[in-house]
C-alpha positions as CSV (number, residue, x, y, z in Angstrom):
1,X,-61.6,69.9,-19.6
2,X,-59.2,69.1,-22.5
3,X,-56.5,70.6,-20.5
4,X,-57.6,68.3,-17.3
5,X,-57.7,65.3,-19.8
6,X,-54.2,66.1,-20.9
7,X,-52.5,66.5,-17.5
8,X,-54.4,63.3,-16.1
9,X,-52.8,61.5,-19.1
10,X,-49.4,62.3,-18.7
11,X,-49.8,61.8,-14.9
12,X,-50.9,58.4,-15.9
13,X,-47.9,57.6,-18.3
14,X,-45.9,59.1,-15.4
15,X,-46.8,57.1,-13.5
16,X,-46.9,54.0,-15.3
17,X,-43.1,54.9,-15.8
18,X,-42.2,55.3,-12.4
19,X,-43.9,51.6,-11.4
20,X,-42.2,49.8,-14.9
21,X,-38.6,51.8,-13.6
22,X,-39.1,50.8,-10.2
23,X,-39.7,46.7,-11.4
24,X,-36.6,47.7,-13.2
25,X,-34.3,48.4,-11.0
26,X,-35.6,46.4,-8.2
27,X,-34.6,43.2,-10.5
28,X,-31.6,44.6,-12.2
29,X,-29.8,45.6,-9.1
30,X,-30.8,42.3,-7.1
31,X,-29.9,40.3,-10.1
32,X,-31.3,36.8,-9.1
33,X,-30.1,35.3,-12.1
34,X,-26.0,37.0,-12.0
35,X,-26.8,38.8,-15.4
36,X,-25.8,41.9,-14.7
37,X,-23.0,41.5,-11.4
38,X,-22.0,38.9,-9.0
39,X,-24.3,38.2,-6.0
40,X,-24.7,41.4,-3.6
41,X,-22.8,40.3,-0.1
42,X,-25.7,41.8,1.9
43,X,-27.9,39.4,0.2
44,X,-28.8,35.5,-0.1
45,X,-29.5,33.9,-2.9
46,X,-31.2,30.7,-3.7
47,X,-29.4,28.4,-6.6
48,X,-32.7,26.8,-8.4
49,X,-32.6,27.5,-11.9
50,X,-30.2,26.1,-14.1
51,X,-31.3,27.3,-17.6
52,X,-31.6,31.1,-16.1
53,X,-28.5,31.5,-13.6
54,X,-25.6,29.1,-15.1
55,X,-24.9,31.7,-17.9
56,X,-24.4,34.4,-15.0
57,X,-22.8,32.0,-12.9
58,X,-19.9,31.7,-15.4
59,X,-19.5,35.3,-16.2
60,X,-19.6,36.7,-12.5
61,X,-18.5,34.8,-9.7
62,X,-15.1,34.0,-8.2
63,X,-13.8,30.9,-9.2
64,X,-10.7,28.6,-10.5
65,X,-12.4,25.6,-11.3
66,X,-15.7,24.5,-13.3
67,X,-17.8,21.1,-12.7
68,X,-20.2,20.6,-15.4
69,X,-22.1,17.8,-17.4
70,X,-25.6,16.9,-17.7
71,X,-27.9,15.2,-14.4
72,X,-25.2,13.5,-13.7
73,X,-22.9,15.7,-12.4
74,X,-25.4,17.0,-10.2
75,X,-24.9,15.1,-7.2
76,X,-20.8,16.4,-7.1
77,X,-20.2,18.4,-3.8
78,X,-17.2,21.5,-5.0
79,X,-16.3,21.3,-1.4
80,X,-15.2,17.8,-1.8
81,X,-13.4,19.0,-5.0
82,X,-11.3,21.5,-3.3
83,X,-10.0,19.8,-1.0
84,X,-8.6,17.2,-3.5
85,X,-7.2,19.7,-6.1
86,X,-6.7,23.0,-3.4
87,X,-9.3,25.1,-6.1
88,X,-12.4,27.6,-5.8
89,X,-14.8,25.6,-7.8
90,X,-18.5,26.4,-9.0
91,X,-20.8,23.4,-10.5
92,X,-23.1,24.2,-13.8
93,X,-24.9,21.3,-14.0
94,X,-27.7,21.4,-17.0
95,X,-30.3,18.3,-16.7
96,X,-31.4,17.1,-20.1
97,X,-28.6,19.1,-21.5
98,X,-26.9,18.7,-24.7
99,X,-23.3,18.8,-25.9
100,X,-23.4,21.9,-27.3
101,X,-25.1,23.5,-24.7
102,X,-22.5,22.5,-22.3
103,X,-19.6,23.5,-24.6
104,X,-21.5,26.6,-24.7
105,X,-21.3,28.1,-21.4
106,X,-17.9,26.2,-21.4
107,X,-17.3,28.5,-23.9
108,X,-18.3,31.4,-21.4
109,X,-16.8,30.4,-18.7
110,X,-12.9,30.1,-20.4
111,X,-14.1,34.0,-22.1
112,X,-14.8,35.7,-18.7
113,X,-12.5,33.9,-16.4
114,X,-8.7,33.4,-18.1
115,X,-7.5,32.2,-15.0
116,X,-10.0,28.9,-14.6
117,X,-7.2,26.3,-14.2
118,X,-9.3,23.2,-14.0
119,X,-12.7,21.8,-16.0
120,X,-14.6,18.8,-14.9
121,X,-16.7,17.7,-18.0
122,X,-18.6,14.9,-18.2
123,X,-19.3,13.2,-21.5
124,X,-22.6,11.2,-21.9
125,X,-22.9,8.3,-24.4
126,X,-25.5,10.9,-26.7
127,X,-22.9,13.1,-27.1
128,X,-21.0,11.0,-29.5
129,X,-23.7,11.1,-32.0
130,X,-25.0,14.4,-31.6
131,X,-23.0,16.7,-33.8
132,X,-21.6,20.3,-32.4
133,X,-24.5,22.7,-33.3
134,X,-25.8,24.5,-31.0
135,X,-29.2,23.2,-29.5
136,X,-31.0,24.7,-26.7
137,X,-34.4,23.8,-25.4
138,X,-37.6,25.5,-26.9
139,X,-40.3,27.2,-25.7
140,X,-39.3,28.7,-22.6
141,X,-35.9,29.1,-23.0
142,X,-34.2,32.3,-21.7
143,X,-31.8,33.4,-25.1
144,X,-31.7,37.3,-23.6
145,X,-29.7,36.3,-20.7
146,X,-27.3,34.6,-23.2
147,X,-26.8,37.3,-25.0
148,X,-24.4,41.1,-24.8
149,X,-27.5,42.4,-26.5
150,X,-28.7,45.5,-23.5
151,X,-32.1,45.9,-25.6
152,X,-33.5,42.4,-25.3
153,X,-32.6,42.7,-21.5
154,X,-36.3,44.7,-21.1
155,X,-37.2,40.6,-21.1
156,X,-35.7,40.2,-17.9
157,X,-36.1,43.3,-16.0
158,X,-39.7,43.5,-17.1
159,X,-40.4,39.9,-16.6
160,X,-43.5,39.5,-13.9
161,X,-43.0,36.5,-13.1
162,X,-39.2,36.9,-12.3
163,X,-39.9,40.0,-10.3
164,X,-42.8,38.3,-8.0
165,X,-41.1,34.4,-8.7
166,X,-36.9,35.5,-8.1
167,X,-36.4,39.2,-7.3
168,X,-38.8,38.8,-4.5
169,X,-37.7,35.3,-3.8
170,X,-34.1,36.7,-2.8
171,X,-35.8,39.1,-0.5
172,X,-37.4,37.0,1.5
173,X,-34.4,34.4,1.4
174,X,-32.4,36.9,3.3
175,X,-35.3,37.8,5.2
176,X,-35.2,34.8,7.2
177,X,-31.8,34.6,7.4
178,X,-30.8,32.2,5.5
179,X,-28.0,31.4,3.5
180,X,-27.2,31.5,-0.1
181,X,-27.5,28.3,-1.6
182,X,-23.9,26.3,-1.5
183,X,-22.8,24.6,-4.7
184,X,-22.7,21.4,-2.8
185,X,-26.8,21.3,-2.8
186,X,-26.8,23.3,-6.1
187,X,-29.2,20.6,-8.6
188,X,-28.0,17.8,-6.4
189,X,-30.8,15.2,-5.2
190,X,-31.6,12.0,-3.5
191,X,-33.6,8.9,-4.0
192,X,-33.9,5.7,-3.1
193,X,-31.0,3.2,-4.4
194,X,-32.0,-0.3,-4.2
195,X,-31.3,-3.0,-7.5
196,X,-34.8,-4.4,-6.8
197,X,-36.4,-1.0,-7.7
198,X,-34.2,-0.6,-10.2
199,X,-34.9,-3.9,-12.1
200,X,-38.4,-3.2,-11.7
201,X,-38.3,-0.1,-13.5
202,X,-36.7,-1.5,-16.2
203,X,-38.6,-2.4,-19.6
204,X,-36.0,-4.3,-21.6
205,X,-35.9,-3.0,-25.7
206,X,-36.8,-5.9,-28.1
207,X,-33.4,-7.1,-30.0
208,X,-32.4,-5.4,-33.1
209,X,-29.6,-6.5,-35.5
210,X,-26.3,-5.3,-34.1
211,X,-24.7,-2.2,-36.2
212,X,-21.5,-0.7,-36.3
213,X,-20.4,3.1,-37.1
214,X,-20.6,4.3,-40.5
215,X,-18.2,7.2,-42.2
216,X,-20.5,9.8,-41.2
217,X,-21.1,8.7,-37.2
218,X,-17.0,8.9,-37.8
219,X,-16.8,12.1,-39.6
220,X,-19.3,13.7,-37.6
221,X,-17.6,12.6,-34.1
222,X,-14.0,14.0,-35.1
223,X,-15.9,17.4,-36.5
224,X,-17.5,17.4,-33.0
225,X,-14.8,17.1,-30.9
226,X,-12.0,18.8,-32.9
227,X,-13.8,21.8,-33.1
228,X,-14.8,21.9,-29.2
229,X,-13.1,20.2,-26.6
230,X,-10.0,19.6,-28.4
231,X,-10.0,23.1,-29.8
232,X,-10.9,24.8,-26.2
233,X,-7.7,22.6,-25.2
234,X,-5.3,24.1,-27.5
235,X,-6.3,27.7,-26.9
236,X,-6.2,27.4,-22.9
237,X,-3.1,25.4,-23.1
238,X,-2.6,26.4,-19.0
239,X,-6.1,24.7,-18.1
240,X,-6.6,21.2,-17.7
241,X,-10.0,19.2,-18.6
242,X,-10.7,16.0,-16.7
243,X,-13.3,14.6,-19.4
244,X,-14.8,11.6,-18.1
245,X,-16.9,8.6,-19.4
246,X,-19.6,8.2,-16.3
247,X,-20.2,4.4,-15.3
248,X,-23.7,3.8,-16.3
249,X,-25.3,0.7,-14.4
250,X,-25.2,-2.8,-16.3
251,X,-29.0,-2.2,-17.2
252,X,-27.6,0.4,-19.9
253,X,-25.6,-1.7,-21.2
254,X,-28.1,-4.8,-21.9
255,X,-29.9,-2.2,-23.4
256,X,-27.7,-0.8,-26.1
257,X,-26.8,-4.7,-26.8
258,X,-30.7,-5.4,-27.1
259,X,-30.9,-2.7,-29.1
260,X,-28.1,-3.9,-31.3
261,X,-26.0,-0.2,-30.4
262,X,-23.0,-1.8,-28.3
263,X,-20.5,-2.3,-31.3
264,X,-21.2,1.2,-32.3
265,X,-21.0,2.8,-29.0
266,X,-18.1,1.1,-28.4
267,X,-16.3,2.3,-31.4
268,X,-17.3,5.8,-30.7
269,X,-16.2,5.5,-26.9
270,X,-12.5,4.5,-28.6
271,X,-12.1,6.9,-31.2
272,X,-13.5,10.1,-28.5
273,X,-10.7,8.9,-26.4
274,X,-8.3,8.5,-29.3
275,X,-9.2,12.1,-30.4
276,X,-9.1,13.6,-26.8
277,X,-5.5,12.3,-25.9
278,X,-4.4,14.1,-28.8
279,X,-3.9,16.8,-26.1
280,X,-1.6,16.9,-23.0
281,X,-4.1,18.9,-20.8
282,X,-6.6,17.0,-21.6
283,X,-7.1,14.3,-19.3
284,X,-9.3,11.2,-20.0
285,X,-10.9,8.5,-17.7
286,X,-13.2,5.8,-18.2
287,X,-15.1,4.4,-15.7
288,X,-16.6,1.8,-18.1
289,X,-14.4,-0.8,-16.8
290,X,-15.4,-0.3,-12.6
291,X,-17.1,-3.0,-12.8
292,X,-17.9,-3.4,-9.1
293,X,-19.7,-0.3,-9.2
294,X,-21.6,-0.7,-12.6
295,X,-22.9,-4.6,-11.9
296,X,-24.4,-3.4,-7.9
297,X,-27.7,-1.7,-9.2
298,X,-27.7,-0.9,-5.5
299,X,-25.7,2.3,-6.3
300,X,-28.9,3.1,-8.9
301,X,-32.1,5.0,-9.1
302,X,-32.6,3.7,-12.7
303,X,-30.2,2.9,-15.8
304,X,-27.9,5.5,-15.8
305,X,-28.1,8.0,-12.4
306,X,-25.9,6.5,-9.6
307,X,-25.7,7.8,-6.0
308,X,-23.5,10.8,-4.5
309,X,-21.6,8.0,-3.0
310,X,-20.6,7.8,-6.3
311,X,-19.5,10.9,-7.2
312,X,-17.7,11.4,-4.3
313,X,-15.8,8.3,-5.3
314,X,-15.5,9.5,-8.7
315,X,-13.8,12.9,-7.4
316,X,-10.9,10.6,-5.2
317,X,-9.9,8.8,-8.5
318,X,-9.4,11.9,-10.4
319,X,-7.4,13.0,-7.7
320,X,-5.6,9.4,-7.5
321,X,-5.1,8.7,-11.3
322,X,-7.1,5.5,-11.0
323,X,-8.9,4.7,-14.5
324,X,-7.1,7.6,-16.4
325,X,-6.7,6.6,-20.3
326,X,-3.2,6.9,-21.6
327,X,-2.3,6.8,-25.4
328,X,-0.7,3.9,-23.7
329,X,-3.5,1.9,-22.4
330,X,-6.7,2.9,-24.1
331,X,-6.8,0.6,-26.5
332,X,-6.5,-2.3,-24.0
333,X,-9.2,-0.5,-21.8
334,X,-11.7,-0.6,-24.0
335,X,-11.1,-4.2,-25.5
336,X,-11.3,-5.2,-21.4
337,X,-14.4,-3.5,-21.8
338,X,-16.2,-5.3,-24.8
339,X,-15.3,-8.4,-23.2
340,X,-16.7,-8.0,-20.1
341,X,-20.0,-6.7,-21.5
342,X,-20.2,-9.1,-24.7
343,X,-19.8,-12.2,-21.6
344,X,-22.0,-10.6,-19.1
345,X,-24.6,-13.3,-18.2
346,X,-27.8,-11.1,-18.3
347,X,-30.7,-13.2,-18.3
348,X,-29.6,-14.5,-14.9
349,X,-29.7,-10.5,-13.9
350,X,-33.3,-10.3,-15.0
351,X,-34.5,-13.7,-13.8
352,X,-33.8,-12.1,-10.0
């Protein structure tokens, strides 16, 4: 009996280790989240997860150029990109994300691929004020895919819910035959646009006394960007980074004047740029001052998120020059851009 009891357990361990190596493997060498290898040829893959596949994005496919920014970069199309600039682009879009989460798997991107010639990077109006250390979402939060650390990896090739939720998912993608998800419909979305919608979303802050920067909003913005965009600049002197300021609707900006934040945004806005021209291949547009598009809340889903219409625009004036910064110009720029905003008649806006 005790040898009976033995052999049944080890056939049980046995066992167990075939089925846990077999869950292993099956997710390692698919790979739905580019950890380990590139996507297989033979299979498609669905683009649906930014926090788990950006990371393995950047380390693994073929590309020359990088989109990447928080929700609102989401909507860019890379096809429309290459064809402008005649790249290979990816887009690594993070909703909700933070500046040093993007500089992150900036960070990644510049390490693994020393021939990426061209970074679109989006700068919100919370970066400014955020500091540079590294902040990532908690709870669930996949920090063993960002890792080189092969024993934490058990969390991925292990994971249920990956297995049955991804692994499998990839499967039965290619299954049906169809494609791998294109970077053009990678995170993008669409909603209604319509100013009426808009306005009715829109609960106006109660007016607080107007404040200006202090020495440590200062300090802390110069730390921040010397030691990340400026400094990715000067090491990868042979890529250039189109940083942009994105043109939030005119709702934003009653909203940071209500909220008496406008002469301290502002200030911040100037000295980014001041700091950011510092460097030749970094190059720095505002679209703070299209007014056209930033006064139509037609072009909106709320405050901040404009249309693909809008992107796509966005993409033609990188390519054109239009509302490029200059160590020449900024300074006018964003006086134009005070005074439009300081005269804006908003009460008529909200009586509509």
């Amino acid at each position: 009996m005790k040898n009976n009891s033995k052999l049944w357990s080890i056939l049980c361990i046995g066992f167990t280790l075939v089925i846990l190596f077999a869950f292993a493997i099956t997710t390692a060498g698919i790979d739905p989240f580019f950890h380990f290898h590139a996507p297989l040829d033979a299979l498609s893959y669905p683009l649906n997860n930014q926090r788990y596949q950006n990371d393995g994005i950047v380390r693994h496919f073929d590309y020359d150029a990088l989109i990447t920014g928080t929700s609102m970069t989401e909507n860019f199309k890379t096809s429309e990109f290459d064809a402008l600039f005649d790249t290979k682009s990816i887009k690594v879009s993070y909703s909700g994300g933070t500046f040093p989460e993007l500089i992150a798997n900036l960070e990644q991107a510049l390490e693994h691929n020393p021939d990426l010639k061209t970074v679109l990077f989006c700068v919100d109006q919370w970066f400014l004020s955020s500091g540079r250390e590294l902040i990532q979402a908690d709870g669930d939060y996949p920090h063993y895919l960002y890792d080189d650390n092969p024993f934490n990896d058990v969390e991925y090739v292990l994971n249920r819910e990956i297995f049955w939720g991804n692994t499998l998912e990839v499967l039965t993608h290619t299954r049906k035959g169809l494609p791998s998800t294109s970077f053009d419909e990678y995170s993008s979305w669409s909603y209604p646009y319509d100013a009426k919608t808009v306005l009715s979303k829109y609960n106006r802050p109660e007016p607080e006394e107007p404040r200006g920067t202090t020495k440590a909003d200062i300090s802390r913005l110069k730390d921040t960007m010397e030691n990340t965009l400026v400094k990715l600049a000067r090491s990868h002197p042979d890529t250039v980074f189109i940083v942009y300021f994105p043109p939030y609707s005119i709702l934003a900006w009653d909203s940071w004047i209500q909220e008496g934040l406008f002469s301290r945004n502002m200030e911040l806005f100037q000295l980014t740029s001041e700091i950011l021209l510092q460097e030749k291949n970094i190059h720095v547009f505002s679209f703070h001052s299209d007014f056209s598009t930033i006064t139509d809340l037609n072009n909106y889903r709320d405050t901040v998120h404009h249309s693909d219409k809008i992107n796509s625009l966005l993409l033609q004036r990188f390519h054109s020059g239009e509302f490029r910064l200059t160590n020449e110009n900024y300074q006018e720029h964003w006086q134009a851009v005070r005074d439009f905003y300081q005269a804006y008649d908003y009460e008529t806006l909200l009586a509509e």
